[in-house]
C-alpha positions in Angstrom: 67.0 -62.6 144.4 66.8 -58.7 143.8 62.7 -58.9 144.4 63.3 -60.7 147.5 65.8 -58.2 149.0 63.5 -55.1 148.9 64.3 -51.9 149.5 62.9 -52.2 153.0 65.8 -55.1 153.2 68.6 -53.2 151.8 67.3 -49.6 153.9 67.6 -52.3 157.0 71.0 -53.5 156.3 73.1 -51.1 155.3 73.0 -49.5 159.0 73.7 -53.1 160.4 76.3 -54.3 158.0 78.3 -50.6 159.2 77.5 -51.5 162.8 79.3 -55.1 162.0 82.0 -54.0 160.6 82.4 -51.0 163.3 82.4 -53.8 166.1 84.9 -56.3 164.1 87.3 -53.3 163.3 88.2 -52.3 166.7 88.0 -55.3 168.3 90.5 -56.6 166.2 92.5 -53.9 166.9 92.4 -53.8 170.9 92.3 -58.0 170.9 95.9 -57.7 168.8 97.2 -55.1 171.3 96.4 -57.2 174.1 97.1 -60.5 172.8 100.0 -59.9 170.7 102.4 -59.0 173.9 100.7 -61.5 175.6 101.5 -64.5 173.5 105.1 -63.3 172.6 105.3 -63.6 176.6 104.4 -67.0 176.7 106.1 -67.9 174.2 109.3 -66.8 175.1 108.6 -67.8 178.8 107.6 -71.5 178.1 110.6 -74.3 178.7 113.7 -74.4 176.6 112.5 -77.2 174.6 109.5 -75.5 173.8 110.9 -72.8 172.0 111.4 -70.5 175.4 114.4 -67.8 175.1 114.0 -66.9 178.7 112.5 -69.4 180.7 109.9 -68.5 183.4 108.1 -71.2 184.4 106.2 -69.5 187.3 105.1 -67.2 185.2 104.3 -68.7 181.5 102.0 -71.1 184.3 100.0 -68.3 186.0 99.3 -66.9 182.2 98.7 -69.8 180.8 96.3 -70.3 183.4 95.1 -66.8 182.8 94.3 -67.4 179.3 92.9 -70.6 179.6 90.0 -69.2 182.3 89.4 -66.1 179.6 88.9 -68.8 176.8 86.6 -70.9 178.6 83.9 -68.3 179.1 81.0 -68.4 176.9 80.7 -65.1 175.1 77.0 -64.5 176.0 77.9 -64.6 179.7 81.2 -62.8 179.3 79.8 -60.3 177.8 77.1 -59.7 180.9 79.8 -60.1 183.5 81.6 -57.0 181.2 78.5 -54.8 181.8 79.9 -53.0 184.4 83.5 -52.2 182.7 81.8 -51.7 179.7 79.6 -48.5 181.2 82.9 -47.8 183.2 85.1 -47.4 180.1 82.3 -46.2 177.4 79.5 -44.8 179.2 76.8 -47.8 178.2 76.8 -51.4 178.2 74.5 -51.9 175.5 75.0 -50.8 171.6 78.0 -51.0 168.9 79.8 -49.0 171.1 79.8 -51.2 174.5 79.6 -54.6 172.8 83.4 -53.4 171.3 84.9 -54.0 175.0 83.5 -57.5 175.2 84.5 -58.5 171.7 88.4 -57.3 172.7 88.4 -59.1 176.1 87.1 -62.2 174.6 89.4 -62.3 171.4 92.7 -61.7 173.4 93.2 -64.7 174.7 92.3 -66.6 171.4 94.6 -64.0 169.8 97.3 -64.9 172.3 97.2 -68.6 171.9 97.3 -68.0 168.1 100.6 -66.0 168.3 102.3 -68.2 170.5 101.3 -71.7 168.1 102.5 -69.5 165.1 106.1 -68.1 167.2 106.5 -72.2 168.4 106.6 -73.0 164.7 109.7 -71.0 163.7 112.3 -73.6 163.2 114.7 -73.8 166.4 118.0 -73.7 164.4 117.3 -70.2 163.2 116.9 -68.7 166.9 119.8 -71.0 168.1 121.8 -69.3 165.0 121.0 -65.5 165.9 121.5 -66.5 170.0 125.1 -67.5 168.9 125.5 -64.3 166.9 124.7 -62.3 169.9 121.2 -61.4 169.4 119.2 -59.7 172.1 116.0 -61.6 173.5 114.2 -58.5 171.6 116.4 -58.6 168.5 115.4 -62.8 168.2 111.7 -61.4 168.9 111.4 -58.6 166.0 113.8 -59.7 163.8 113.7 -63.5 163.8 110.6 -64.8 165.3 107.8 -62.6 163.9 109.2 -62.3 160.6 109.5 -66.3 160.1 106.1 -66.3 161.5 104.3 -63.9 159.4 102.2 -66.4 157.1 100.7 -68.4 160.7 99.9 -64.6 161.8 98.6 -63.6 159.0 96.4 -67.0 159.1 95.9 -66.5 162.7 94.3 -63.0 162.4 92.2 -64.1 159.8 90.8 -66.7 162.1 90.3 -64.0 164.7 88.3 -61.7 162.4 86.0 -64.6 161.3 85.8 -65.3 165.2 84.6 -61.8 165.9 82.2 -61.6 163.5 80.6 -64.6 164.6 80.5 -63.1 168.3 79.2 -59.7 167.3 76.0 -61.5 165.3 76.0 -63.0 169.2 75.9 -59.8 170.5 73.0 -58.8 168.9 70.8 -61.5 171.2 71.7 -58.5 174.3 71.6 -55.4 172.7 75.0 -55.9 170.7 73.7 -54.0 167.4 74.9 -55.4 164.4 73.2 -58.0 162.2 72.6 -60.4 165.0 70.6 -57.8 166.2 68.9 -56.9 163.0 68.0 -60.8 162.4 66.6 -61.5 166.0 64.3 -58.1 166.3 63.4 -58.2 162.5 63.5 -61.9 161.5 62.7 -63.9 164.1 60.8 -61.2 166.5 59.0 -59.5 163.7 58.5 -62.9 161.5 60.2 -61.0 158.8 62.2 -64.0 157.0 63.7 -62.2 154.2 65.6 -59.9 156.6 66.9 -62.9 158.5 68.3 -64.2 155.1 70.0 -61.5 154.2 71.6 -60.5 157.7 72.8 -64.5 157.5 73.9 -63.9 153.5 75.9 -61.0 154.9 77.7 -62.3 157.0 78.4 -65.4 155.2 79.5 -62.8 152.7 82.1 -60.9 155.1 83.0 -64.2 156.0 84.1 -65.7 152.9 85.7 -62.1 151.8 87.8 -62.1 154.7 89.0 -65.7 154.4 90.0 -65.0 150.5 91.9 -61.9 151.9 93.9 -63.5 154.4 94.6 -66.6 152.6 96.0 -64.6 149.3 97.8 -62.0 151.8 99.8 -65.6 153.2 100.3 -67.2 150.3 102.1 -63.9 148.5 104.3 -63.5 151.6 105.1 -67.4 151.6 105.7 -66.8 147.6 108.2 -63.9 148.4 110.6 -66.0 150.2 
């Protein structure tokens, strides 16, 4: 394995593997704020029965609608469409940089849907049981429903990261950077094969080292109750 990954392959990756991880960071980070708010919002906007502390059907159905259209867009032509904001908001629309604004846009929704299936999961007796003790719609939010939820959020932004790092090695068919990029100008562009293995065994690699995280981070908080 070492004489296959030269130091031509390592000099080549390193750069990328930073670019990867640049994109993944932040677009984590700007798909949570955006999608956080917005799936408490549909969750507590949904029907009564469905776990809804203030009922806005109007309103949960133009979001959900919202979301729905967001989710339905194949990354690739997302992230064209996002040209323009992206040169708008960062200056270009192609690099590690402008591919950060596409990742967000396109993770928020997912990010959304995943809060409001974790939130629906918190057992309806405990909400009724801090409504009947007074509790404001905000108190049931921060101190009921995300901390009963915290081992589906924790799963749920672990399936977001993996999510993102599959789009950015996307990205890299347009300009994204990352190692999509390095595998389609080096490995299949330049016929070099050993650097399309090791971009893949990369992000296999990130892959499975995020999973392990998330999954021990769940299980401790589980085993802490």
């Amino acid at each position: 394995m070492s004489s296959f990954f030269t130091n031509d392959v390592f000099r080549l990756l390193f750069p990328s593997t930073l670019q990867t991880l640049q994109m993944v960071f932040f677009s984590t980070v700007f798909s949570l704020l955006l999608g956080v708010p917005l799936g408490v919002l549909l969750t507590i906007t949904s029907a009564e029965e469905q776990g809804g502390i203030m009922p806005r059907p109007v309103l949960n159905s133009v979001l959900g609608r919202i979301v729905n259209i967001l989710r339905s867009f194949p990354f690739i032509i997302l992230m064209i469409l996002l040209f323009p904001l992206s040169r708008i908001l960062v200056g270009t629309s192609i690099g590690t940089t402008a591919t950060i604004v596409p990742l967000s846009i396109a993770a928020a929704p997912f990010v959304a849907r995943v809060i409001e299936t974790a939130l629906k999961e918190v057992d309806p007796g405990v909400v009724q049981a801090a409504r009947a003790m007074g509790s404001t719609t905000w108190q049931i939010i921060w101190k009921v429903l995300i901390p009963e939820a915290t081992p589906s959020l924790i799963s749920g932004v672990t399936l977001t990261i993996i999510n993102l790092i599959g789009y950015s090695a996307m990205a890299g068919a347009i300009g994204g950077g990352g190692l999509g990029d390095l595998a389609i100008r080096y490995g299949f562009q330049r016929f070099r094969g050993d650097v399309m293995f090791a971009a893949v065994v990369v992000i296999l690699v990130l892959v499975e080292l995020i999973q392990v995280i998330g999954n021990r981070w769940s299980a401790r908080v589980i085993a802490r109750r």
